[in-house]
PDB file of N, H, CA, C and O in Angstrom:
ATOM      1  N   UNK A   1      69.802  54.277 138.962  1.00  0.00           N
ATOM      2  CA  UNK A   1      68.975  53.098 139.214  1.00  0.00           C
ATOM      3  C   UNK A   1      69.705  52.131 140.126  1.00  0.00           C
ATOM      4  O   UNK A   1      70.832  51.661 139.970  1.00  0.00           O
ATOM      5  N   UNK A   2      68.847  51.932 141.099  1.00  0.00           N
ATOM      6  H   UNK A   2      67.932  52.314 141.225  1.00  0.00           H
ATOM      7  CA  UNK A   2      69.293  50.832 142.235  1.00  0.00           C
ATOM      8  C   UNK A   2      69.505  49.748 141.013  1.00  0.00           C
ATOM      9  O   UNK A   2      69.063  49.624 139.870  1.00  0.00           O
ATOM     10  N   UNK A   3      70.420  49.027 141.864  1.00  0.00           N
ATOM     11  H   UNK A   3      70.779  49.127 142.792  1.00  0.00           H
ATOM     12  CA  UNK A   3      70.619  47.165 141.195  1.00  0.00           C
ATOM     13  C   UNK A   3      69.906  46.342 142.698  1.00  0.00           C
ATOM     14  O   UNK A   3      69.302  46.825 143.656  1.00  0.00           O
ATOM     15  N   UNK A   4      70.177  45.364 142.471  1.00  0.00           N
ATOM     16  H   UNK A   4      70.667  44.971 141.693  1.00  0.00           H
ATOM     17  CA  UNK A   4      69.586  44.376 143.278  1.00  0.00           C
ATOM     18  C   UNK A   4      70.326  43.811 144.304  1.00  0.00           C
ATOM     19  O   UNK A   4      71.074  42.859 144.086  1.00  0.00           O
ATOM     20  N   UNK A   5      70.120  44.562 145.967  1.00  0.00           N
ATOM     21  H   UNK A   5      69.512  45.336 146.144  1.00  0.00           H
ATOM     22  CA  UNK A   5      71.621  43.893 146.541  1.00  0.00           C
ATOM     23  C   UNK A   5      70.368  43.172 148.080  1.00  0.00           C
ATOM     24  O   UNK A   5      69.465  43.600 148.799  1.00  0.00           O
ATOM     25  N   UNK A   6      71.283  41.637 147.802  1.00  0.00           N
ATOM     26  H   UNK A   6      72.017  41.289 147.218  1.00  0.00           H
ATOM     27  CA  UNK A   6      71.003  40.558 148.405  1.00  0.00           C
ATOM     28  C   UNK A   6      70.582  41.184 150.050  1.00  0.00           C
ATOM     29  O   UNK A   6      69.606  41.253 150.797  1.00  0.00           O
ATOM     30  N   UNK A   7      72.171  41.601 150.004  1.00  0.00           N
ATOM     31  H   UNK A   7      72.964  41.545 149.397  1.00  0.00           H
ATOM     32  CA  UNK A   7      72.080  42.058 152.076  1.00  0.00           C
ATOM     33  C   UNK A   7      71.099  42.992 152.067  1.00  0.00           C
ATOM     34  O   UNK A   7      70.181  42.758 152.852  1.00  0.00           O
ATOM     35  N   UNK A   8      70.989  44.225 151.259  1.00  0.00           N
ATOM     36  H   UNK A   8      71.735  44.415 150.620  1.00  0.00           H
ATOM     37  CA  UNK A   8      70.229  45.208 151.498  1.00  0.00           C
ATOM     38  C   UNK A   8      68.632  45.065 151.824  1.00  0.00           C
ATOM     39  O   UNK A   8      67.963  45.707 152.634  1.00  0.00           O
ATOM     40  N   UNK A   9      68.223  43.986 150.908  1.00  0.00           N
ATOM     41  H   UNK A   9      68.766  43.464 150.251  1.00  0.00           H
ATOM     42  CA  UNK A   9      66.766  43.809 150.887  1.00  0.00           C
ATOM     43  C   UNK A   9      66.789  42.779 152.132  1.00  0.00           C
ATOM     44  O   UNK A   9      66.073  42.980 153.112  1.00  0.00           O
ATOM     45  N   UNK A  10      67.432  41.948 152.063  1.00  0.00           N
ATOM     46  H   UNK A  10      68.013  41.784 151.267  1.00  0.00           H
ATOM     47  CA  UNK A  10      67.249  41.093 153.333  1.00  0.00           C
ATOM     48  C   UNK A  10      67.471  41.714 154.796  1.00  0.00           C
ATOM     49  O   UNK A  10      66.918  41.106 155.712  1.00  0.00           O
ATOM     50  N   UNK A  11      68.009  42.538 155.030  1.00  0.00           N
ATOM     51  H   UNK A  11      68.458  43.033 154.286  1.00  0.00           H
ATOM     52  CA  UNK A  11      68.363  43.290 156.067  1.00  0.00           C
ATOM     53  C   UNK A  11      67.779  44.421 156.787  1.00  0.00           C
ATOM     54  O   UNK A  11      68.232  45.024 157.761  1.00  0.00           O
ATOM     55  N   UNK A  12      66.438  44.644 155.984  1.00  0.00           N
ATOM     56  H   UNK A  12      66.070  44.154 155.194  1.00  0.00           H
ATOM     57  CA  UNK A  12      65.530  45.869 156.103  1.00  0.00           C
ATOM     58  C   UNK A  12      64.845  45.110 156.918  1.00  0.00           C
ATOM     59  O   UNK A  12      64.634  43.910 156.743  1.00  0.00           O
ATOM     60  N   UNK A  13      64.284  46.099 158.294  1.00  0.00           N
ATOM     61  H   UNK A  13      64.456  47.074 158.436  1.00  0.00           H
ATOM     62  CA  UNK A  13      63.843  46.338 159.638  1.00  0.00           C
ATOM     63  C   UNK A  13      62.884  45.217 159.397  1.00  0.00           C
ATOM     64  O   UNK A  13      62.669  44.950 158.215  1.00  0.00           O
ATOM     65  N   UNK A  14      62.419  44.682 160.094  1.00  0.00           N
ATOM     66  H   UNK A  14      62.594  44.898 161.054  1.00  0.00           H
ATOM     67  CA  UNK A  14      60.908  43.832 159.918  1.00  0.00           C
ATOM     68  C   UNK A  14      59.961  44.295 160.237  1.00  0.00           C
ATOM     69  O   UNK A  14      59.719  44.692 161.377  1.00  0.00           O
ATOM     70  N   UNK A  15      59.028  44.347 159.027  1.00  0.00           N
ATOM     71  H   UNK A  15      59.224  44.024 158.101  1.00  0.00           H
ATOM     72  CA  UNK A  15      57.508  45.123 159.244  1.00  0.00           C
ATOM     73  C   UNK A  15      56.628  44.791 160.258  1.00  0.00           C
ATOM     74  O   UNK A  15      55.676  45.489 160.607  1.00  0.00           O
ATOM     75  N   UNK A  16      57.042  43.403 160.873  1.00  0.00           N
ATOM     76  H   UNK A  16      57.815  42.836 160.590  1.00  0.00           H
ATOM     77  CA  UNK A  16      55.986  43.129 161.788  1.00  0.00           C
ATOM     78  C   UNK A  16      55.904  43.483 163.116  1.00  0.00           C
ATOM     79  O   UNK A  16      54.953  43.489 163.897  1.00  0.00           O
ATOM     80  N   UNK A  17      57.269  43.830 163.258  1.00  0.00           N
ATOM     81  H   UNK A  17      58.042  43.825 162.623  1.00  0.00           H
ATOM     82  CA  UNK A  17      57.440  44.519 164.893  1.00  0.00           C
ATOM     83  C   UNK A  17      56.705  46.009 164.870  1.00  0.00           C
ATOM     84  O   UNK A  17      57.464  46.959 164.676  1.00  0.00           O
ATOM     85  N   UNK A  18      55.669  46.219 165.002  1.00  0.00           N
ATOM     86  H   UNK A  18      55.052  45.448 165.159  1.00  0.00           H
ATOM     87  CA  UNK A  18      54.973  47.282 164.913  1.00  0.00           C
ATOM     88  C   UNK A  18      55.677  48.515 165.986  1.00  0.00           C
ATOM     89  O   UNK A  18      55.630  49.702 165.663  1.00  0.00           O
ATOM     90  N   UNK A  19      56.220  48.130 167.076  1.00  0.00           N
ATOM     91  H   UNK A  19      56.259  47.165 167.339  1.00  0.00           H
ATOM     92  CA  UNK A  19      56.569  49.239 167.831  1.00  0.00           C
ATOM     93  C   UNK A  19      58.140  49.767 167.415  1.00  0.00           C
ATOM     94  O   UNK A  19      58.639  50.747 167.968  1.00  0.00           O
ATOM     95  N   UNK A  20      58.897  48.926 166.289  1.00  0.00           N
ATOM     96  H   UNK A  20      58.491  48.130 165.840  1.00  0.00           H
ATOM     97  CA  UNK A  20      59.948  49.512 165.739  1.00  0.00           C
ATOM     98  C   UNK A  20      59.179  50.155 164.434  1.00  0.00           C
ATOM     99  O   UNK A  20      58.386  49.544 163.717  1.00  0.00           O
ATOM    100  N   UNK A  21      59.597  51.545 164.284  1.00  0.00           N
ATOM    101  H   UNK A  21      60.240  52.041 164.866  1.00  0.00           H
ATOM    102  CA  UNK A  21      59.341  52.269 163.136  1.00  0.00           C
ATOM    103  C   UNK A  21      60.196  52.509 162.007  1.00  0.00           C
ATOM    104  O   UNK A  21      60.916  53.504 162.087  1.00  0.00           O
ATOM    105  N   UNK A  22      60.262  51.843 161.032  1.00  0.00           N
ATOM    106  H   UNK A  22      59.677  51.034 160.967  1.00  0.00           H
ATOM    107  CA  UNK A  22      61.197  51.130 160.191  1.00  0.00           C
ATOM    108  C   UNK A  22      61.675  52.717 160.120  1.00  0.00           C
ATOM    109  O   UNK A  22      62.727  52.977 160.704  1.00  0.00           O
ATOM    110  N   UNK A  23      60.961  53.825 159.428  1.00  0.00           N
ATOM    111  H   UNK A  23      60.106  53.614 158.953  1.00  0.00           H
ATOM    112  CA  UNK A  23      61.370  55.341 159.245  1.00  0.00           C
ATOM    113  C   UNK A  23      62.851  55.730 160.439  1.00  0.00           C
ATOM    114  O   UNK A  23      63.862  56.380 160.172  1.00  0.00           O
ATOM    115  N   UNK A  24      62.479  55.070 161.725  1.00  0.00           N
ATOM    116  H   UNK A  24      61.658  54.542 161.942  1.00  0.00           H
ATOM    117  CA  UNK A  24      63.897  55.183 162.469  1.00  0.00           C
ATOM    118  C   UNK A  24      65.231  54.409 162.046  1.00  0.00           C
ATOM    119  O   UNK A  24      66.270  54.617 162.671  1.00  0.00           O
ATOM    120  N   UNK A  25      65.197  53.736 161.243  1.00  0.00           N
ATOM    121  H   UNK A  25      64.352  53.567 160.735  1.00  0.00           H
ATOM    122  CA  UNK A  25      66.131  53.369 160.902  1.00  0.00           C
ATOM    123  C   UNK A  25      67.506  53.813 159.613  1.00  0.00           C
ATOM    124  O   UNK A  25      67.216  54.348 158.543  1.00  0.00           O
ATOM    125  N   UNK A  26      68.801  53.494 159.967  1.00  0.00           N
ATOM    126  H   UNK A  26      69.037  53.059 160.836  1.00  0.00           H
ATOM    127  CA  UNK A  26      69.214  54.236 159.228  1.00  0.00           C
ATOM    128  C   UNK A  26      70.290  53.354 158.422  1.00  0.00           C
ATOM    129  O   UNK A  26      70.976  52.472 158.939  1.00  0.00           O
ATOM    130  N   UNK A  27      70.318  53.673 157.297  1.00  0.00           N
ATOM    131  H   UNK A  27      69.761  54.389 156.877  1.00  0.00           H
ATOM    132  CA  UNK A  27      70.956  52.154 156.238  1.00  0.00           C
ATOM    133  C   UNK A  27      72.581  52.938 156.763  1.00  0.00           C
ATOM    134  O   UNK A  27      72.789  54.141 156.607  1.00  0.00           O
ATOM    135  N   UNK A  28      73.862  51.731 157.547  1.00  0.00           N
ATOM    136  H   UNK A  28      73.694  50.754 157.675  1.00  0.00           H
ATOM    137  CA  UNK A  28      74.943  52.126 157.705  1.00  0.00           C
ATOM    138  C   UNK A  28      75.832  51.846 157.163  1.00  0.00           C
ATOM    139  O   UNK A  28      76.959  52.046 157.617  1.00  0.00           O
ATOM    140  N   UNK A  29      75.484  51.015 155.438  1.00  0.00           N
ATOM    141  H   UNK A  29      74.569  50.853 155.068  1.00  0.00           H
ATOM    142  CA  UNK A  29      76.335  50.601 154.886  1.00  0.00           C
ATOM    143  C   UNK A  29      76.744  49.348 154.856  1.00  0.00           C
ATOM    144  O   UNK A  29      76.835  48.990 156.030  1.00  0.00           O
ATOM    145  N   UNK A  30      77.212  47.982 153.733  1.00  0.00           N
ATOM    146  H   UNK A  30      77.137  48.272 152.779  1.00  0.00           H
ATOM    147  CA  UNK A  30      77.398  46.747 153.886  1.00  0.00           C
ATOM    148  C   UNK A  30      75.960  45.860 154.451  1.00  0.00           C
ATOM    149  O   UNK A  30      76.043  45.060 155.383  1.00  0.00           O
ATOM    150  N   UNK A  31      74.845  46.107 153.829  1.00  0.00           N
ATOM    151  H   UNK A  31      74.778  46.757 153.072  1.00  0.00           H
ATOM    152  CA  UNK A  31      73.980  46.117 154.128  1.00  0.00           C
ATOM    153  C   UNK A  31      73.289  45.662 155.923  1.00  0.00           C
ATOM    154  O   UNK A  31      72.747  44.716 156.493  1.00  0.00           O
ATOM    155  N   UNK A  32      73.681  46.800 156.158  1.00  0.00           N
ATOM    156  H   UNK A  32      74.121  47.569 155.695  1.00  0.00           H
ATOM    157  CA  UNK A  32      73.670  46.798 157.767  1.00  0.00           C
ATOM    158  C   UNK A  32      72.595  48.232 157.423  1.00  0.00           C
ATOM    159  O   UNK A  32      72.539  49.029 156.486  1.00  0.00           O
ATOM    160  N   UNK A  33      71.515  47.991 159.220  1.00  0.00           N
ATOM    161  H   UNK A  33      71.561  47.343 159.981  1.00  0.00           H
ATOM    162  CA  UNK A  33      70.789  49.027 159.158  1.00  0.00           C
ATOM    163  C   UNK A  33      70.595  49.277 160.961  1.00  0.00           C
ATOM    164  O   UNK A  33      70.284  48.370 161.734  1.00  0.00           O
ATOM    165  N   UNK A  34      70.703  49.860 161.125  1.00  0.00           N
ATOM    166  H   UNK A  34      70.955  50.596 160.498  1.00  0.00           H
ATOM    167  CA  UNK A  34      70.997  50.847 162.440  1.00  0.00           C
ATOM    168  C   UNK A  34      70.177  51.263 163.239  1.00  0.00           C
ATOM    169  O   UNK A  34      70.307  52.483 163.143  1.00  0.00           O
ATOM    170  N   UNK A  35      69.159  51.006 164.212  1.00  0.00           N
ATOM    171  H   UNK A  35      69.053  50.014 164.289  1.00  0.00           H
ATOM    172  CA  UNK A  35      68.186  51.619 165.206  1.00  0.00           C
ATOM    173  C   UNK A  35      68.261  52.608 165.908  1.00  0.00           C
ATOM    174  O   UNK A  35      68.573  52.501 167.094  1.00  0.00           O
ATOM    175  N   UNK A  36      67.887  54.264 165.111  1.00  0.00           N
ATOM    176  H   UNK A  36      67.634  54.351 164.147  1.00  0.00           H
ATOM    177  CA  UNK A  36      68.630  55.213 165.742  1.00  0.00           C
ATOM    178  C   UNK A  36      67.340  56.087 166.745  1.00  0.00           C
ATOM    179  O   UNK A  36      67.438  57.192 167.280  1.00  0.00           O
ATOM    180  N   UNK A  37      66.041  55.030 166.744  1.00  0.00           N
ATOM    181  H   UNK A  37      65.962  54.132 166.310  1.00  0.00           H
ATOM    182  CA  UNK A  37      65.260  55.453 167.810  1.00  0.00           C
ATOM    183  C   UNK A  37      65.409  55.798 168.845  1.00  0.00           C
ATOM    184  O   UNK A  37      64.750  56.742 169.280  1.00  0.00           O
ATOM    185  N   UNK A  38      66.376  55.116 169.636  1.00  0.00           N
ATOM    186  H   UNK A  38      66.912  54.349 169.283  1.00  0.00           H
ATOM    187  CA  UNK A  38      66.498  55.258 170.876  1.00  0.00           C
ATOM    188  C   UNK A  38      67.567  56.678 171.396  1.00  0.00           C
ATOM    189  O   UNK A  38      67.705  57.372 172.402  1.00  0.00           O
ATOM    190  N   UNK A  39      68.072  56.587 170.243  1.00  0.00           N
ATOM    191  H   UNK A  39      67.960  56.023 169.425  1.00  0.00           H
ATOM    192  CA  UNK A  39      68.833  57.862 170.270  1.00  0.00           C
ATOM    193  C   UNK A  39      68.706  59.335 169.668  1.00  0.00           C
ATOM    194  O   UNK A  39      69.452  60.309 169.568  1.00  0.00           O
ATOM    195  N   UNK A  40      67.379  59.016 169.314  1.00  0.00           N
ATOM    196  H   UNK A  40      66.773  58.225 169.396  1.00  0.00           H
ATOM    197  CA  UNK A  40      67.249  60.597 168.605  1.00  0.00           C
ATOM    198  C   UNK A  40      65.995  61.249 169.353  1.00  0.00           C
ATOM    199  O   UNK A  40      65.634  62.392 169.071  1.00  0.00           O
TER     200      UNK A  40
END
């Protein structure tokens, strides 16, 4: 069971940019998340 982490939830892609596809993104740890669209 997940716990509740501050950075993690705050740090997830923003739903409203419709042309970023949150699914491209990749959690890199320290609640950092990574745009690996452009590269895959």
């Amino acid at each position: 069971m997940l716990m509740f982490d501050y950075d993690r939830d705050i740090m997830q892609p923003p739903e409203e940019r419709e042309e970023l596809d949150p699914s491209q993104y990749i959690y890199v740890g320290c609640g950092q998340y990574r745009y690996v669209g452009d590269e895959v």
